[in-house]
RODRENTI-672794 format. One record per residue (C-alpha): residue number from 1; residue in three letters; y, z, x. Coordinates in nm, 4 decimals, padded with zeros to 6 digits. Each point is the difference from the previous one (the first is absolute). Example, Ala and Ser with C-alpha at 12.3 -4.5 7.8 and 13.67 -1.06 7.14 Angstrom:
2
<node 1, 'ala', <-00.4500, 00.7800, 01.2300>>
<node 2, 'ser', <00.3440, -00.0660, 00.1370>>
! end
This chain:
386
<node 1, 'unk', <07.8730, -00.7082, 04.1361>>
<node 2, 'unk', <00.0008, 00.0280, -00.3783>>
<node 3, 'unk', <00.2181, 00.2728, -00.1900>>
<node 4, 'unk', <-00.2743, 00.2195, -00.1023>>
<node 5, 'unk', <-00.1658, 00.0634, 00.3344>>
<node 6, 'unk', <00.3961, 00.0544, 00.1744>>
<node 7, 'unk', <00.0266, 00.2799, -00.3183>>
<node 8, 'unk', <-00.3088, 00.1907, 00.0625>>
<node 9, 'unk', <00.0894, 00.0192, 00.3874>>
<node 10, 'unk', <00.2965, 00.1805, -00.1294>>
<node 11, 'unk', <-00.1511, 00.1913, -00.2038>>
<node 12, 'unk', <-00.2622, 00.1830, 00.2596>>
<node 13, 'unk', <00.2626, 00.0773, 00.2563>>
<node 14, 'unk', <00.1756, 00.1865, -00.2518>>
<node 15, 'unk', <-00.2782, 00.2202, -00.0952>>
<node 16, 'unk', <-00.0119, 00.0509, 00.3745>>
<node 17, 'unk', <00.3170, 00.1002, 00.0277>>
<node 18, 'unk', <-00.0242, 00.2135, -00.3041>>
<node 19, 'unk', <-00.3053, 00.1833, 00.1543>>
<node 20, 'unk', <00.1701, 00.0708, 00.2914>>
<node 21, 'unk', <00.2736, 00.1696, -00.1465>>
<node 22, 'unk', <-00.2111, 00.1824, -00.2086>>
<node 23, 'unk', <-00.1977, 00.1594, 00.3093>>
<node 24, 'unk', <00.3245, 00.0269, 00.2079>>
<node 25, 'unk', <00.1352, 00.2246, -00.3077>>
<node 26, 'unk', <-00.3120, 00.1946, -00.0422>>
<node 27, 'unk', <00.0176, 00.0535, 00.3407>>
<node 28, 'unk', <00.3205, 00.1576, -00.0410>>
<node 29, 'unk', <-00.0492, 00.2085, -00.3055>>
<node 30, 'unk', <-00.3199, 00.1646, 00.1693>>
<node 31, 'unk', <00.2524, 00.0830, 00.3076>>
<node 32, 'unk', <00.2182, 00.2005, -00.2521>>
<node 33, 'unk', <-00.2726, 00.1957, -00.2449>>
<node 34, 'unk', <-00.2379, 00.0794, 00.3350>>
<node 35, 'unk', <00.1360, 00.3405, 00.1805>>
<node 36, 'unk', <00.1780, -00.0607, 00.2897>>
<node 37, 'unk', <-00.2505, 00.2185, 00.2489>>
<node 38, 'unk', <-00.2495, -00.3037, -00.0630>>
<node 39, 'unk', <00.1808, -00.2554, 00.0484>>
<node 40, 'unk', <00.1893, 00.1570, 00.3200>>
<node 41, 'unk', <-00.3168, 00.1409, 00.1417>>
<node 42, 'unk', <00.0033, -00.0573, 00.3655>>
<node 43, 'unk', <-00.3147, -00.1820, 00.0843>>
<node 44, 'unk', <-00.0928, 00.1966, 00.3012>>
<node 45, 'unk', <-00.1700, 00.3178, -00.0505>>
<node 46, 'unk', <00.1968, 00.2553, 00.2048>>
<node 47, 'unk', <-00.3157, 00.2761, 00.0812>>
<node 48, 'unk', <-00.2292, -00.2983, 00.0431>>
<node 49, 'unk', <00.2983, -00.0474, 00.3137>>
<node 50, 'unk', <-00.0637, 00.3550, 00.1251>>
<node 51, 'unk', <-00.3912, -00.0319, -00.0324>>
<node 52, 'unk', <00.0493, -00.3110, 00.2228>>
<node 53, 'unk', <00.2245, 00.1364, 00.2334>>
<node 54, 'unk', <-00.2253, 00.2990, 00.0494>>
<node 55, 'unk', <-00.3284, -00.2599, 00.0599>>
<node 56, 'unk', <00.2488, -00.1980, 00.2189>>
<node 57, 'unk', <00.0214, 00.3444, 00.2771>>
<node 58, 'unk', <-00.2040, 00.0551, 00.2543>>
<node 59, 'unk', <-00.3010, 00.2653, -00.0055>>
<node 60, 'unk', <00.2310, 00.1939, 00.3103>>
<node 61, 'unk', <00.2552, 00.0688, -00.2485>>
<node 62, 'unk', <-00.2263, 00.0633, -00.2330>>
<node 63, 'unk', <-00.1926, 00.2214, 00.1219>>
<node 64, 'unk', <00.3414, 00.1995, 00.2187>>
<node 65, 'unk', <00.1184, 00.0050, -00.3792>>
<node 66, 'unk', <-00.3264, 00.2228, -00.0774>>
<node 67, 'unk', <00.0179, 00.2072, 00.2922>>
<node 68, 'unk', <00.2962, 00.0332, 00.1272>>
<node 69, 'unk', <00.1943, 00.2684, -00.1535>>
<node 70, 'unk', <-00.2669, 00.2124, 00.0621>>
<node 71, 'unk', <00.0375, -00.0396, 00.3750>>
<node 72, 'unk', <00.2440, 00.3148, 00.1332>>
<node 73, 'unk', <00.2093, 00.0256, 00.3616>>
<node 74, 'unk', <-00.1401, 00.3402, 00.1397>>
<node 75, 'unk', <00.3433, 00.1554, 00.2242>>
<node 76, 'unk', <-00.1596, 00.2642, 00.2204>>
<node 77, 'unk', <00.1828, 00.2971, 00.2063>>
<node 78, 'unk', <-00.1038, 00.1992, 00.2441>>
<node 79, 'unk', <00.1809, 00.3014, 00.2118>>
<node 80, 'unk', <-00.0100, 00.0120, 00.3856>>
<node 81, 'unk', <00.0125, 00.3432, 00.0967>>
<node 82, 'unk', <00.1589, 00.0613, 00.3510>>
<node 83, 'unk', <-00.2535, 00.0512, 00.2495>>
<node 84, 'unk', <00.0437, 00.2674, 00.2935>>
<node 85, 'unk', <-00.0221, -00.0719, 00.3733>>
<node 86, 'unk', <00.1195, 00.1622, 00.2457>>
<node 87, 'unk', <00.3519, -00.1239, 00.1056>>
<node 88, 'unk', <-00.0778, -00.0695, 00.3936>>
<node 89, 'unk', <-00.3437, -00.1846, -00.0981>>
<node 90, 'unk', <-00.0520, -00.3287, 00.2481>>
<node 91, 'unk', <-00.1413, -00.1846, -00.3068>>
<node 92, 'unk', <00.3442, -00.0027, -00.1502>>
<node 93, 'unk', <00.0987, -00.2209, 00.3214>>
<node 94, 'unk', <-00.2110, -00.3260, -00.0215>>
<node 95, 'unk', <00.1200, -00.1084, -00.3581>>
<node 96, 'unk', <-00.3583, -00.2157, -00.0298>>
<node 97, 'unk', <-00.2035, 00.3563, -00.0398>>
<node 98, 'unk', <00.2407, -00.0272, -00.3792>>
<node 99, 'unk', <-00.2338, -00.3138, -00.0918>>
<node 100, 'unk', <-00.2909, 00.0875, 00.1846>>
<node 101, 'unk', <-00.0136, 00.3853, -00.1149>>
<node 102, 'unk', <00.2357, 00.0275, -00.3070>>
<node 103, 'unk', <00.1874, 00.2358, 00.1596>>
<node 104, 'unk', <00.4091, 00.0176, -00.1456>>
<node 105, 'unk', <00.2445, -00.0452, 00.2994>>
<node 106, 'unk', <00.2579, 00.2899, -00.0301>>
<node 107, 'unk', <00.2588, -00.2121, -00.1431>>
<node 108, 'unk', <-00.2069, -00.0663, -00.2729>>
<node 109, 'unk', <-00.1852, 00.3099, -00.0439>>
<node 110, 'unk', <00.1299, 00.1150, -00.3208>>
<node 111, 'unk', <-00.1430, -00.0661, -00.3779>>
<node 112, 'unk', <-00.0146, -00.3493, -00.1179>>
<node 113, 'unk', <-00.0875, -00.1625, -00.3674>>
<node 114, 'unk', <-00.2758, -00.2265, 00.0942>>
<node 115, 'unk', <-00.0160, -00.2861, -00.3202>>
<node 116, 'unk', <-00.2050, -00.2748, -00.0588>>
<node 117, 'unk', <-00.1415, -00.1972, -00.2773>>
<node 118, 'unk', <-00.3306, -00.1653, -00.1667>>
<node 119, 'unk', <-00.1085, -00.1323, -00.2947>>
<node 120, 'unk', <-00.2255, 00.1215, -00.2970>>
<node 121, 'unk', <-00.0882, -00.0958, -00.3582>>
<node 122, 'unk', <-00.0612, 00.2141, -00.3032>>
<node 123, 'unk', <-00.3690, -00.0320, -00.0943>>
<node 124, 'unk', <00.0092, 00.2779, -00.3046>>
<node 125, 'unk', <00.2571, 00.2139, -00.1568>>
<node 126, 'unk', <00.2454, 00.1197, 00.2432>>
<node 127, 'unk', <-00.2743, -00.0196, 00.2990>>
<node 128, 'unk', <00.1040, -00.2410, 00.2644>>
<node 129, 'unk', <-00.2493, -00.1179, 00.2388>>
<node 130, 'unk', <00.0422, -00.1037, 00.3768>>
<node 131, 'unk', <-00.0884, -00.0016, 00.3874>>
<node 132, 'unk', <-00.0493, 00.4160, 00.1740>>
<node 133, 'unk', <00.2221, -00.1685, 00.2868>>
<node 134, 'unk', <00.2795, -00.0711, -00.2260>>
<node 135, 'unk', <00.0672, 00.3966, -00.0738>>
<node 136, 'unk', <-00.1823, 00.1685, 00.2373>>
<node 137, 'unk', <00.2181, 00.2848, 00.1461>>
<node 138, 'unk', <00.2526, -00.0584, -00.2424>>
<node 139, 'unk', <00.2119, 00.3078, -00.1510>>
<node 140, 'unk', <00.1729, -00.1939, -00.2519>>
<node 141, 'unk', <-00.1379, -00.3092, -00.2274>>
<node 142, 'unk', <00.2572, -00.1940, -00.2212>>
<node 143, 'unk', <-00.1767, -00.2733, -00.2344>>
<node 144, 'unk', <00.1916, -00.3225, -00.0865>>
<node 145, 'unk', <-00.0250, -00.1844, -00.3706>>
<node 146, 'unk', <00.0689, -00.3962, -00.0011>>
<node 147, 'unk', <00.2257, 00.1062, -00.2502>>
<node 148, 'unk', <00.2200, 00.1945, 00.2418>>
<node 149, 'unk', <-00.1002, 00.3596, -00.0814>>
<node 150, 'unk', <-00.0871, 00.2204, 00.2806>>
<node 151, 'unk', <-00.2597, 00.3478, -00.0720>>
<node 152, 'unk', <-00.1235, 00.2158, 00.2195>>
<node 153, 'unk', <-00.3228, -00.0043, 00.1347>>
<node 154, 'unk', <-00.2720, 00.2797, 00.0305>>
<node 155, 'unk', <-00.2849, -00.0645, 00.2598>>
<node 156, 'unk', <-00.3885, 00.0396, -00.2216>>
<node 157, 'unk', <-00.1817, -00.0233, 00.2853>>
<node 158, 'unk', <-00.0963, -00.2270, 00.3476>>
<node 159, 'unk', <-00.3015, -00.1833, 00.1710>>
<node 160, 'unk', <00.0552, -00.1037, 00.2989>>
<node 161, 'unk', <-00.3387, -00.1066, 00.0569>>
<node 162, 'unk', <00.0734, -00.2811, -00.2655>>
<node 163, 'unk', <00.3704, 00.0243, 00.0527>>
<node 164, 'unk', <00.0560, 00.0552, -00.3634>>
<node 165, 'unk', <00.2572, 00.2230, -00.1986>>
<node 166, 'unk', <00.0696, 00.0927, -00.3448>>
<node 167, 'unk', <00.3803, 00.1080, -00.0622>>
<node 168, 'unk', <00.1318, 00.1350, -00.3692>>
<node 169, 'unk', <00.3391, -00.1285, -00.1248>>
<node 170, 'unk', <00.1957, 00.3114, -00.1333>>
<node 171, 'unk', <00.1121, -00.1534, -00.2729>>
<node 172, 'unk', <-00.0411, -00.0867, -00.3577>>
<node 173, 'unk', <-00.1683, -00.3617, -00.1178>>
<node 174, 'unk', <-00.0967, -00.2146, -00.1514>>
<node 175, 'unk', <-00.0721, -00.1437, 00.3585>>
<node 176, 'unk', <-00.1029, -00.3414, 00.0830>>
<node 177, 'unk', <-00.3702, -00.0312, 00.1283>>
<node 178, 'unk', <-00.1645, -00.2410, 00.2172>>
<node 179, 'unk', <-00.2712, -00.1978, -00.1809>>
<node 180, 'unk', <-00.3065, 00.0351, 00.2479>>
<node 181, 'unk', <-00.3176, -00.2546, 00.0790>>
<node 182, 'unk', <-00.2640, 00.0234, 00.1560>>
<node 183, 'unk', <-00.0693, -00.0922, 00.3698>>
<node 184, 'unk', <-00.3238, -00.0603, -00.0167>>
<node 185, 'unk', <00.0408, -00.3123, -00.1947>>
<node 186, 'unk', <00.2397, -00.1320, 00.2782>>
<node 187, 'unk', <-00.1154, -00.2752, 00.2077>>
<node 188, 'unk', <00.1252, -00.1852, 00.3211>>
<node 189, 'unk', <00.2501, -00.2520, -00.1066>>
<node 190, 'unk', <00.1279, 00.1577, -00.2746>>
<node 191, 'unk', <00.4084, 00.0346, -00.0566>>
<node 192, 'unk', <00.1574, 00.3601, 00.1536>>
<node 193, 'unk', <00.3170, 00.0969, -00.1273>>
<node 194, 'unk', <00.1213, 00.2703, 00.2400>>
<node 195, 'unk', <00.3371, 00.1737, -00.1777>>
<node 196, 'unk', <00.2089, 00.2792, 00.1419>>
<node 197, 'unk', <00.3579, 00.1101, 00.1899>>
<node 198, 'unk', <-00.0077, -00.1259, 00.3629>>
<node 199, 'unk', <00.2850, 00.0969, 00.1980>>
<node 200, 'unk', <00.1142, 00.1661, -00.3081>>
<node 201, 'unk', <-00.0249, -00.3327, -00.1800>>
<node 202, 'unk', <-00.0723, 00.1088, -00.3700>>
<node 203, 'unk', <-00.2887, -00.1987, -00.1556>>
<node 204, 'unk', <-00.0535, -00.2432, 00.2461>>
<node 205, 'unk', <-00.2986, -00.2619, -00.0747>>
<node 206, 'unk', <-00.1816, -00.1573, 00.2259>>
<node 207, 'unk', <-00.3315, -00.2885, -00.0577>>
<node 208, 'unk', <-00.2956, -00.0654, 00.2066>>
<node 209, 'unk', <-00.3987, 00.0088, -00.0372>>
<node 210, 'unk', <-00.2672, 00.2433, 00.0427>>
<node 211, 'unk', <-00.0754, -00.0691, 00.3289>>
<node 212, 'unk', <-00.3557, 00.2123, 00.0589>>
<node 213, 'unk', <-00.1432, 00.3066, -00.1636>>
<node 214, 'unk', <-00.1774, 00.3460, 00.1183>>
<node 215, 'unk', <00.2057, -00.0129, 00.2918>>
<node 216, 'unk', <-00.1061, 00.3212, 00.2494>>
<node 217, 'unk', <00.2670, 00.1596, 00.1545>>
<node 218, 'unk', <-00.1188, 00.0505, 00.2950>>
<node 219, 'unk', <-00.0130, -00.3670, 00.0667>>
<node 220, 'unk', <00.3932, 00.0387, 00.0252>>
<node 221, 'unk', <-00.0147, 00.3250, 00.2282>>
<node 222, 'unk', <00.0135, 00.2826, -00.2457>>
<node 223, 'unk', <-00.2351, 00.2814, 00.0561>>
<node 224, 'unk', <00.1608, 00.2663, -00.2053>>
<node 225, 'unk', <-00.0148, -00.1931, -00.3799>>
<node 226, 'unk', <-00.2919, -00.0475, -00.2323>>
<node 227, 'unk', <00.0764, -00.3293, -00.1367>>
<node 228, 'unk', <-00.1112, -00.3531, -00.1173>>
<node 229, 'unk', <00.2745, -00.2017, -00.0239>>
<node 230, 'unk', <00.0888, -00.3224, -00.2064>>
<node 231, 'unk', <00.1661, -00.2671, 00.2438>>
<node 232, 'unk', <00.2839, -00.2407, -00.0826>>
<node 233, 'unk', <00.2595, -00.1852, 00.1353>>
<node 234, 'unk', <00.2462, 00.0564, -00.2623>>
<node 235, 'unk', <00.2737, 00.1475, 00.2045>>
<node 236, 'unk', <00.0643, 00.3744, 00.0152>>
<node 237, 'unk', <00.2418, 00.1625, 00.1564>>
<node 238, 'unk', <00.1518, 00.3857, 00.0913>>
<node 239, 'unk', <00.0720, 00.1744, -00.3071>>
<node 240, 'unk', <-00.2593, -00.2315, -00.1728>>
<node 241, 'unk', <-00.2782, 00.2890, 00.1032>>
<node 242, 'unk', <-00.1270, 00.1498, -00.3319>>
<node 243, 'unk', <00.1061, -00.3252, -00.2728>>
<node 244, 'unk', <-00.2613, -00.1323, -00.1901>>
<node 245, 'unk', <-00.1218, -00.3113, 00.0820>>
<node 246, 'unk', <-00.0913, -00.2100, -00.3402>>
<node 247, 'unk', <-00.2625, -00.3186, -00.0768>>
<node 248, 'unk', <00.1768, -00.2392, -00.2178>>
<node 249, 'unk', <-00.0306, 00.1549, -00.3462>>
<node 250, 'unk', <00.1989, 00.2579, 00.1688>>
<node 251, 'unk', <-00.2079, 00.3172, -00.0132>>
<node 252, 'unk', <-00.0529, 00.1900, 00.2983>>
<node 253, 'unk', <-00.2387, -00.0653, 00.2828>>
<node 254, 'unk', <00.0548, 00.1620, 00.2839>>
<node 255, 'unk', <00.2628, 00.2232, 00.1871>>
<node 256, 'unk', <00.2101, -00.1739, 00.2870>>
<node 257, 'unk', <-00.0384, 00.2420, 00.3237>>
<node 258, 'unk', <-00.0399, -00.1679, 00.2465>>
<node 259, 'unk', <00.1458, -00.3370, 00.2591>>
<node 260, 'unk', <-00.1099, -00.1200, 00.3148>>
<node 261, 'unk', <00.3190, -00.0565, 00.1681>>
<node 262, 'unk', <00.0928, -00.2332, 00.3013>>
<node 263, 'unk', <-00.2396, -00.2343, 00.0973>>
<node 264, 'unk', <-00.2657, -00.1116, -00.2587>>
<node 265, 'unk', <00.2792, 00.0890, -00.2831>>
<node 266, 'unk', <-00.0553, -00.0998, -00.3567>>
<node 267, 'unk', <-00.3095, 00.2586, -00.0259>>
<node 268, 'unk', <00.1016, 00.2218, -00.2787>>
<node 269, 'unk', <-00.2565, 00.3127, -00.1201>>
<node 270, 'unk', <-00.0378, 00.1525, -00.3300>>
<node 271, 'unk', <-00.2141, 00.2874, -00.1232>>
<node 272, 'unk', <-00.2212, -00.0942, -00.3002>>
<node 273, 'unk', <00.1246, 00.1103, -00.3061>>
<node 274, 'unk', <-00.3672, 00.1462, -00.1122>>
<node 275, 'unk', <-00.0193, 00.2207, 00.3031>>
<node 276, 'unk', <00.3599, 00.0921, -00.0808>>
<node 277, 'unk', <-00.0618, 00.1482, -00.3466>>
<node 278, 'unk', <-00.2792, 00.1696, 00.1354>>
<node 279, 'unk', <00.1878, 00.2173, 00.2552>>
<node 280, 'unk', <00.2831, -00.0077, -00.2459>>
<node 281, 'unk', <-00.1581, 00.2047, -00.2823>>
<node 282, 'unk', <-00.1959, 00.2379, 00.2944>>
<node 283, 'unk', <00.3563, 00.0414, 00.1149>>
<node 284, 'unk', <00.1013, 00.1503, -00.3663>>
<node 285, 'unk', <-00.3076, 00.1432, -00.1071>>
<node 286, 'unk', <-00.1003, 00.1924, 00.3193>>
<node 287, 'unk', <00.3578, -00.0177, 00.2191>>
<node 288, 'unk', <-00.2674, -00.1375, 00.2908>>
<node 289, 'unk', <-00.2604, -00.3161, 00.0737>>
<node 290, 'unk', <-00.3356, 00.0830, 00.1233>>
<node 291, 'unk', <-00.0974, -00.2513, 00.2425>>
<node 292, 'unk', <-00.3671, 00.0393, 00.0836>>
<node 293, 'unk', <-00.0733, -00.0812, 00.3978>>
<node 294, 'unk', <-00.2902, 00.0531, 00.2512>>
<node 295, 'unk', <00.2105, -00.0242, 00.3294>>
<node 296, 'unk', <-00.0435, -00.3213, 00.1141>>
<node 297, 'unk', <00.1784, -00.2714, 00.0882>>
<node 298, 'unk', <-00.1565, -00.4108, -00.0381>>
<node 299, 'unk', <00.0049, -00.3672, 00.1136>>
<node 300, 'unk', <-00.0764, -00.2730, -00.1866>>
<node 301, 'unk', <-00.1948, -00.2169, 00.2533>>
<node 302, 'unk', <-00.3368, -00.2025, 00.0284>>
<node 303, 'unk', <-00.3855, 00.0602, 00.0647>>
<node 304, 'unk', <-00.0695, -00.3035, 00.2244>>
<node 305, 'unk', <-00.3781, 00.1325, -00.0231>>
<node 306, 'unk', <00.0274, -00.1113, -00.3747>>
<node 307, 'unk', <00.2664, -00.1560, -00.0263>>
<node 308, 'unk', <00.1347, 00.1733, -00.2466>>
<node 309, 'unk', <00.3577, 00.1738, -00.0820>>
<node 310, 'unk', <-00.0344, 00.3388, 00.1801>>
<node 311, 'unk', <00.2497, 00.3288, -00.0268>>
<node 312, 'unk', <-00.0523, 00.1994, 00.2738>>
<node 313, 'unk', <00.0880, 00.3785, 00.0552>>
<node 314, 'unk', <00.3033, 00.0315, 00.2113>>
<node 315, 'unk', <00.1008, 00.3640, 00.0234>>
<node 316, 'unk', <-00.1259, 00.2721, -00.1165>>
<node 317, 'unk', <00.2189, 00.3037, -00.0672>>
<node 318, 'unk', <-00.1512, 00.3364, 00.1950>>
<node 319, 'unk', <-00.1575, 00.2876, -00.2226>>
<node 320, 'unk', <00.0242, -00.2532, -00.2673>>
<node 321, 'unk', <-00.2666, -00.0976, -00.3313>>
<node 322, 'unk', <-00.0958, -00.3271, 00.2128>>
<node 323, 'unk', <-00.0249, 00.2120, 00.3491>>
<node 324, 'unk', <-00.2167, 00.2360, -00.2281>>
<node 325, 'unk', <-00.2561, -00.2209, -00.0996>>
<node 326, 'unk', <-00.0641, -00.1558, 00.3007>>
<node 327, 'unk', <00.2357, -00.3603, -00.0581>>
<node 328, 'unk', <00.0400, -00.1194, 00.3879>>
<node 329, 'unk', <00.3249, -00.2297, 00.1204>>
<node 330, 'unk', <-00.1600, -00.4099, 00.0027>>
<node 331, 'unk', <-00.2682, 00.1171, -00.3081>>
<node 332, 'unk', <00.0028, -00.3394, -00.2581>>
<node 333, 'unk', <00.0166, 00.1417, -00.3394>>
<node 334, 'unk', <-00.2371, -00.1988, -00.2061>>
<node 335, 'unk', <00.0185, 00.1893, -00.3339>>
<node 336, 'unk', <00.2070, 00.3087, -00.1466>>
<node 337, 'unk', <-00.1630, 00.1120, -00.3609>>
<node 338, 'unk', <-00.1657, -00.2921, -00.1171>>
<node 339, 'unk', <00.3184, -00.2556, 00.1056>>
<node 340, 'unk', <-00.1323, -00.2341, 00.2955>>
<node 341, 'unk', <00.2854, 00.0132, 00.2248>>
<node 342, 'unk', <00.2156, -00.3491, 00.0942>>
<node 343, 'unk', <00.3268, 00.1119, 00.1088>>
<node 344, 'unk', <00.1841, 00.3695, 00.0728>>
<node 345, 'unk', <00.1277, -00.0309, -00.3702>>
<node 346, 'unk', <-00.3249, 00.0167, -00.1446>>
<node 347, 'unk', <-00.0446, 00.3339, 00.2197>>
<node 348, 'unk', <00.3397, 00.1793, -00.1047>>
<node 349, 'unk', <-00.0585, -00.1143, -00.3961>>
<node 350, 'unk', <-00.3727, 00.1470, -00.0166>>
<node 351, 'unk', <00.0794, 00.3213, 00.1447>>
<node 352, 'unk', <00.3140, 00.0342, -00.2101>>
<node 353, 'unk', <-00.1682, -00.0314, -00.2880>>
<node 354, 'unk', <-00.2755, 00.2176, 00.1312>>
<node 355, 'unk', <00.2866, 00.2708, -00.0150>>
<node 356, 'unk', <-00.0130, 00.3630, 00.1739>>
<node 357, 'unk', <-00.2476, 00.2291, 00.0657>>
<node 358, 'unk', <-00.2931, -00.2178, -00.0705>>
<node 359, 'unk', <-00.2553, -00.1150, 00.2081>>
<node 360, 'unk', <00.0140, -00.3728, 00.0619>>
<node 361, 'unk', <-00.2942, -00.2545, 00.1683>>
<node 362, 'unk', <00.0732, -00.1928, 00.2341>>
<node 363, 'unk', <-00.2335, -00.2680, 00.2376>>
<node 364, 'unk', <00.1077, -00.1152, 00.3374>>
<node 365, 'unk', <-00.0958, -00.1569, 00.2846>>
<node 366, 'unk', <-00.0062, 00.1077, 00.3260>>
<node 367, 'unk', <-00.1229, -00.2235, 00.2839>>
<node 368, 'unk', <-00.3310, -00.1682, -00.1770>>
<node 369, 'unk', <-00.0687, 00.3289, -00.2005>>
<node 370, 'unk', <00.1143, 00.0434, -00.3597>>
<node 371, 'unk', <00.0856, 00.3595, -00.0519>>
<node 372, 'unk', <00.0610, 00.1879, -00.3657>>
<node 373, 'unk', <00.2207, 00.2746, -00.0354>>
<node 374, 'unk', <00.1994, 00.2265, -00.2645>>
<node 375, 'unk', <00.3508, 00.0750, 00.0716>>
<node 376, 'unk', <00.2435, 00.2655, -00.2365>>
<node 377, 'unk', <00.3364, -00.1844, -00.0172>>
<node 378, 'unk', <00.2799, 00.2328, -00.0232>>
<node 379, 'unk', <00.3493, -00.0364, -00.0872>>
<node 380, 'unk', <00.2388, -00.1342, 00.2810>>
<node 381, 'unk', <00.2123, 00.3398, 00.0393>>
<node 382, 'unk', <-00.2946, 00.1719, 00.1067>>
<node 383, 'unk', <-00.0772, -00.2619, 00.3147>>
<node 384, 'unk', <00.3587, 00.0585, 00.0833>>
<node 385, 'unk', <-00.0269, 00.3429, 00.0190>>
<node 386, 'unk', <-00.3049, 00.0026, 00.2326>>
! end
């Protein structure tokens, strides 16, 4: 290898060299004249960790995170008075006629503090909404915060048709307030979020689905309520009764009131939030609900003649609207106002929106005859007080 090509190999590795150390000592310099927050800057961005986080939860805690300080424990008290018997009465003997008759044995026949407790949640300022059963008879009302902070609480007014109540918190706000939805969007399937304070359990949560909707009450045995009721098998328990049951953007669908207990559990009821704003804001305008009624009772059944869905007339109330105008017990009603009739729903909704005092058609059909008639409704009291 000659001389000349052995000095040029020489020479290129030492311009390498000398480039490297150039680039190694730039490095350097633009380490010292750069400020050190650049050059330390962590590489992680630390609210791009909490936006992840957050996207990381689940829509339960979400949407429990939205509601849930809205949703109050409702302590209630109520005073026994002593009852009077007379002292050698046979009832007192047989300790049974107690359960039977709620009759005080004379060791205990002196006054008691009766408590017990519900849930709620505040759905405007300082107005808590929640079930008629929860503070019926109740002399005293104490609201509970999340936060801890207990007010007292003054009864607005009562339906027990509906089994609604409006309380007011004595207190000063702000107040934390229940976003509501709207139950009519609902559909079976969907998520239910039921929250409240079983067994005195403060926010308790509980998941399930929306199990069926427009559920009649008296398909579960109760005569004495005016309700449609949203069906779920999220899990409810005493001292849930009044808690507001939320869809998974956590606003407000429904009210928890009511559980099928023992066999067939896991059939939860709520009352639809849009019928609960309704009686809610009657409640506080007016202090009472109208509920307009013709006296009669129905069943949802079948015409086998047409083969058709049928409601049939099952009762109807003497001196009534219905006895009135002629409805008979077993008349099909075909159409109320210009609704064709498929279920006992369609009935109570049509004549509820009919309201009071105004004359309302109705078409039924009575052995193979179709018969037309006009019926008044009138306000429930009044077929109470007949």
């Amino acid at each position: 290898m000659s001389r000349i090509y052995l000095k040029n190999i020489k020479k290129s590795k030492l311009k390498s060299f000398n480039l490297k150390k150039l680039l190694l000592s730039s490095t350097v310099t633009i380490g010292v004249f750069l400020p050190l927050n650049l050059v330390c800057k962590p590489l992680i961005n630390p609210k791009f960790n909490e936006i992840n986080e957050y996207s990381n939860r689940s829509f339960i805690s979400k949407a429990v995170e939205k509601t849930g300080s809205s949703v109050v424990t409702i302590d209630t008290q109520r005073y026994v008075r002593k009852r009077q018997f007379p002292r050698n009465s046979q009832l007192f003997l047989d300790p049974y006629f107690e359960r039977f008759f709620g009759l005080d044995l004379p060791k205990d026949n002196q006054p008691k503090i009766e408590q017990s407790q519900g849930s709620g949640f505040i759905f405007a300022d300082g107005l808590v909404m929640t079930n008629a059963h929860v503070v019926n008879g109740s002399d005293k009302v104490i609201v509970g915060l999340t936060n801890g902070k207990k007010f007292k609480g003054q009864l607005i007014g009562q339906d027990f048709f509906t089994d609604l109540a409006v309380l007011k918190i004595e207190g000063k706000g702000p107040w934390p307030k229940a976003q509501l939805g709207d139950s009519t969007k609902i559909q079976v399937g969907d998520w239910a979020i039921a929250v409240g304070n079983p067994f005195g359990l403060e926010n308790t949560v509980t998941l399930g689905i929306i199990s069926n909707l427009k559920r009649n009450v008296t398909q579960l045995g109760i005569y004495d309520k005016k309700l449609e009721l949203i069906q779920t098998d999220a899990a409810i328990n005493p001292g849930n009764s009044g808690g507001p049951l939320l869809n998974s953007n956590g606003e407000v669908i429904g009210i928890n009131t009511l559980i099928r207990s023992g066999p067939g559990a896991g059939l939860s009821f709520a009352i639809p939030i849009n019928k609960a704003k309704e009686i809610a804001y009657q409640l506080i305008n007016n202090g009472k609900v109208i509920h307009p009624m013709i006296g009669i009772s129905l069943i949802d059944g079948g015409d086998f003649e047409t083969n058709n869905n049928a409601v049939k007339v099952g009762y109807v109330v003497p001196n009534s609207p219905a006895e009135k105008s002629g409805i008979m017990v077993n008349d099909l009603i075909i159409k109320v106002g210009n609704k064709e009739i498929k279920t006992a729903s369609d009935v109570i909704s049509e004549i509820s929106k009919n309201g009071i005092n105004k004359k309302l058609n109705i078409l039924l059909k009575r052995r193979n005859k179709f018969i037309k008639l006009k019926v008044i409704p009138t306000d429930i009291t009044n077929l109470e007080n007949n």
